[in-house]
Structures are given as structure tokens and as C-alpha cells.
N, C-alpha and C positions, 0 to 999 in steps of 0.2 A: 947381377940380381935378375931372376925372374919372376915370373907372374901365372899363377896356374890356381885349377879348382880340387880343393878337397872331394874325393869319390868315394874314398872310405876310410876308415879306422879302425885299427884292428888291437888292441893295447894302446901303446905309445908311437907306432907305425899309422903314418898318415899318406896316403896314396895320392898325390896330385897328380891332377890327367894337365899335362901341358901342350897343347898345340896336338893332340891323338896320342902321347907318349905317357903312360903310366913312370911316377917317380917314385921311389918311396922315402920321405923326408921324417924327420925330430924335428921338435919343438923347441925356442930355445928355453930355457928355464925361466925367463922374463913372464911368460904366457900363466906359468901357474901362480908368480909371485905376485904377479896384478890380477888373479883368479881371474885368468880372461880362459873360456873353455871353445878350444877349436873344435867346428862342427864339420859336417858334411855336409857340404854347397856352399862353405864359406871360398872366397875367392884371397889369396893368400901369395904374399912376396916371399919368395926365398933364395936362398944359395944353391947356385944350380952346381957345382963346382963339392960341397961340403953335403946337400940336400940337409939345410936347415934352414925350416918355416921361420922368419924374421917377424912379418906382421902378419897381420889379416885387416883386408881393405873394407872397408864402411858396407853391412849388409842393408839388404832390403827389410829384411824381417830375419827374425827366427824362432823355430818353437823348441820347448824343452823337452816336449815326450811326442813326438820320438826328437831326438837330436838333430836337426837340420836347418839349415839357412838361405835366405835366398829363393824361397819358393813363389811361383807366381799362383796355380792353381792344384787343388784337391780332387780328388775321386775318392771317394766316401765310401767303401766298400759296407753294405746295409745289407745282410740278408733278411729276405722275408720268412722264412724260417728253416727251425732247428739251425742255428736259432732264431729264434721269435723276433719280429721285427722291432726293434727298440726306438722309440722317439725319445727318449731319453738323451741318451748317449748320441743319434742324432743330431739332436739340437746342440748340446752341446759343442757337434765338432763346429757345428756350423756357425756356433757362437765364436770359436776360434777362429774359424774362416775370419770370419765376419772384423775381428779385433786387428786381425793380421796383413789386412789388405789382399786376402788368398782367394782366390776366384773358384767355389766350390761347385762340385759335379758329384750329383746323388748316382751311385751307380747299383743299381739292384742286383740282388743276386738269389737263386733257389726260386726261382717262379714256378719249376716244374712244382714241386714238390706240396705248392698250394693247392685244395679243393678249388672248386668253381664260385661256392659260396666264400672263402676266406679273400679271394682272389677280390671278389665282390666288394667285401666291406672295408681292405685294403687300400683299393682302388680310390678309394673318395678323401683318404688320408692324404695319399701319393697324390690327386690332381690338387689337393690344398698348396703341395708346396710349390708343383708348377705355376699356380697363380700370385704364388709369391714370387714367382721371377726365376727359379731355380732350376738347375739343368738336372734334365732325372732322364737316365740312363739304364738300359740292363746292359748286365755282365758280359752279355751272348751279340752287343750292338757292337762287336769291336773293330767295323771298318767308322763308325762314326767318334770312336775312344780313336781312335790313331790320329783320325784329322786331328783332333783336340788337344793331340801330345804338340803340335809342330810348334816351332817357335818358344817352347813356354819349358818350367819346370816344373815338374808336377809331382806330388806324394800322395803314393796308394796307402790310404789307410781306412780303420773301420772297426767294425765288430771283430772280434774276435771268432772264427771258422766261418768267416764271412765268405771266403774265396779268394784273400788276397794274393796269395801265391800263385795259386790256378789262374787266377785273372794274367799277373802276369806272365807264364809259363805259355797260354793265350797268346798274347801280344806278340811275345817274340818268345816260339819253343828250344830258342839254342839257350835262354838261360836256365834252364832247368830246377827250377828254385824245388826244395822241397814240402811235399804237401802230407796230412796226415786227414785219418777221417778223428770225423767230432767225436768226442770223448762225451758217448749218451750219458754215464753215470754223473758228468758234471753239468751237461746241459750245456757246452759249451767247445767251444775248438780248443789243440793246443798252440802252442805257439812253435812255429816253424822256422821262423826267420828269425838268424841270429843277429846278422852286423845290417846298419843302417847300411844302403849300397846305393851310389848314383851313378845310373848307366845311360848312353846314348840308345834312342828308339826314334823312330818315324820323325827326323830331323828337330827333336827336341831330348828335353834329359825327365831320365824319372825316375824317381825315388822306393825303393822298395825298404818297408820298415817292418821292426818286430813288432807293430802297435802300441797303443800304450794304456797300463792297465789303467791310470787316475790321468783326470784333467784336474788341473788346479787353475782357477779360476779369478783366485783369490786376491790379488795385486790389479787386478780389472774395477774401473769406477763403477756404482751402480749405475750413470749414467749412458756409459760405453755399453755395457751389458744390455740395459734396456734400449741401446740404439738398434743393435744385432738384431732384435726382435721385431723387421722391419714391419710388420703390419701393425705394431701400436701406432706408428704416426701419424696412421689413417685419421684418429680417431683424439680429439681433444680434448683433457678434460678438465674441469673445472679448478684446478690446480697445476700452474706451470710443472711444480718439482715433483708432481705424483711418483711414486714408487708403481702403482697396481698392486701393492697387498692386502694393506689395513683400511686405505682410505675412505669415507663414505664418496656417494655418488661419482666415483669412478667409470668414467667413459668406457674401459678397456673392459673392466667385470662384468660390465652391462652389455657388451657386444660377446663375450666368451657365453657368459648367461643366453642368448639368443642365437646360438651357432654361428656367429658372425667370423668370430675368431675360433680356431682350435682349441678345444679343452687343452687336450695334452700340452701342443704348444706352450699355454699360460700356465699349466700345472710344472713345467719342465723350469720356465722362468722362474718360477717362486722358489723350486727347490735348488737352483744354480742361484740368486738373489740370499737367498735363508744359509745357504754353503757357505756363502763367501762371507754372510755377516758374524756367522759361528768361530768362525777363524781369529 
């Protein structure tokens, strides 16, 4: 019996890297009868003799879009436009960050492509979240993204013609991933990347994914949710189990009301809070 990490999937073929040796192993039929679903980054015992995945060893985490396990930190691929910079979706990854123990890194992308004015009123979004604690990156800092990769595992993911490809393609141009331009009539990128892939880079592993259109959120407590939101804690309010929706004399409404906190930020919570309670 051996011991190796899933690197990719490709149907029912699972590619274990063992010791620098690519395997290609099956599942045993046990894995779908107990609906246990092997990821990529899961770490996994098999038959090195027969190449059949027997278990999968206790992960750290793992998310369901994209499909992966085991991750320590994120790069958030955010363009600032075309497309249009989304706090939305944003927050949300970050709220995922946040739930998953994933150590997340804003990484920008399309600065050229900003006026001096858009650049302007951007700018005061972006140092909100630095003072929230958050690592914000551009796309083009890639001797400061390599230190970041060493040691850890990391998943580039993001907006959709964000530049995830090209970021990686960046990093290391022997992987040649491929890239398309943005599809103007839909306002949006297409999708490039077909198979989730974990590859060694700058003595760490990383994740290249085809993104994922929906977060579901939904299986997350309100209280998890509202912890993500780390600048509510600043602020206490006259009700331990406050939500920040409905409530009267809400500490958190009354600091978003005085630019204390981000509109959007609090506008993003309510509709990830409102999401999850729809369900």
C-alpha cells in the first residue's frame, strides 16, 4: 500500500503524483457507495501494484466548486474591469475563504485598462480591504505571488475573464494553459479551463480551476457567515444575537450609515444572509 496526492481527474482516471511519479489509479466502488467524492488535493492510500485508490486520508478542508481539497491559501483573481470590478462575488469568495480556514489574496487584474478618475474612486474601495487585514495584490506583482506560493497550496480562482489563465501562463510560461479574449456581447469571459489541475510551482502546489459559476452558501450558520464579516466585531450592539437586518438601533447599520463600514460590504451580507434564508 501506498500513499500519494490526487493532481487531477479526468472521468473515472485519477492521477496521483507519488514521491514526483505521476500514477494513474480507479476508485474502488466502496467510494461511490458511501457517496464519498474524490477531489483533487485529496491525499489518498492505494495499491501501488493494482493502482486502486483504497481510502482517502482525513482532509483539511474542502470546497465543492471548484472541486478541491486541502487547500491552505486563495488568489482571488478580481478584475477591475471589463469586467467591472464586482464586490459581490468578492465577498462572497472571501466569505468562503473565511468559513474554510483559506488564507485569502486579492489579486487585481486590468489596471491598465482604468481612467485615472475610475482608478481614483476604486482606490478607496481597495484600501478598505487592506485595512481589513487583506492581502491585495496586482496581477503584474508576480515576484511577490511566487514568494506566496512556497510552502502552501494555493487556488487561483475569481471572476470570470478575470486573467486566471494568463496569471498562471505568468507564473510559469511552460504550462501553457489556454486563454480567450472576453466575449464583449456577454460582458463577460469564457471559460478556458477545463479539468481542475494541481501542479508544483515555486516550491509550493497550485491549483488552476475552471471557476465556479454559483457559491452556495447555504449549509453555513448565520453566525459563521456574520463572523466572515470581520469588521462587525468592531462594533457591539445592543443585542448579543443581532443579525444586522431588521433590527432596531443596530450598531453595524449605524456605522455603514456613517461610512464607517462599507455600503457594499453590508449590502453583499444581507443578500448572502437573505440567499441562504430563501433556501
Amino acid at each position: 500500500m501506498a500513499t500519494g496526492q490526487i493532481v487531477k481527474i479526468i472521468s473515472n482516471d485519477y492521477f496521483v503524483n507519488k514521491d514526483g511519479s505521476l500514477i494513474v489509479c480507479k476508485a474502488r466502488g466502496k467510494f461511490k457507495n458511501d457517496s464519498v467524492s474524490l477531489q483533487v488535493g485529496d491525499y489518498v492510500e492505494f495499491d501501488l501494484e493494482k493502482h486502486y485508490i483504497t481510502s482517502v486520508l482525513a482532509r483539511k478542508n474542502h470546497l465543492s466548486r471548484p472541486n478541491v481539497a486541502n487547500v491552505d491559501q486563495a488568489f482571488l483573481l478580481t478584475s477591475l474591469k471589463s469586467p467591472d470590478f464586482d464586490t459581490n462575488l468578492l465577498d462572497k469568495l472571501l466569505c468562503v475563504c473565511h468559513l474554510n480556514a483559506i488564507e485569502p489574496v486579492i489579486c487585481l487584474s486590468k489596471k491598465d485598462l482604468l481612467t485615472s478618475s475610475e482608478w481614483k474612486s476604486l482606490k478607496k474601495i481597495i484600501q478598505y480591504y487592506k485595512k481589513l487585514g487583506y492581502k491585495v495584490l496586482f496581477n503584474k506583482n508576480l515576484s511577490k505571488l511566487k514568494k506566496l506560493l512556497k510552502n502552501k497550496t494555493t487556488v487561483v480562482t475569481g471572476q470570470t475573464g478575470s486573467g486566471k489563465s494568463s496569471l498562471m501562463n505568468s507564473l510559469d510560461p511552460s504550462l501553457n494553459f489556454d486563454t480567450n479574449e472576453i466575449s464583449k456581447a456577454l460582458g463577460r469571459g469564457k471559460h478556458t479551463t477545463r479539468y481542475v489541475t494541481l501542479v508544483s510551482m515555486y516550491g509550493g502546489k497550485i491549483v488552476d480551476t475552471p471557476g465556479f459559476s454559483n457559491i452556495d452558501l447555504s449549509s453555513y450558520s448565520v453566525d459563521a457567515i456574520k463572523e466572515s464579516f470581520k469588521e462587525f466585531k468592531y462594533y457591539q450592539c445592543p443585542y448579543k444575537d443581532c443579525r444586522h437586518l431588521n433590527e432596531d438601533n443596530c450598531t453595524v447599520k449605524k456605522q455603514v450609515a456613517a461610512g464607517k463600514i462599507l455600503a457594499t460590504r453590508y449590502e453583499n451580507y444581507c443578500k448572502i444572509i437573505k440567499g441562504r434564508d430563501s433556501r
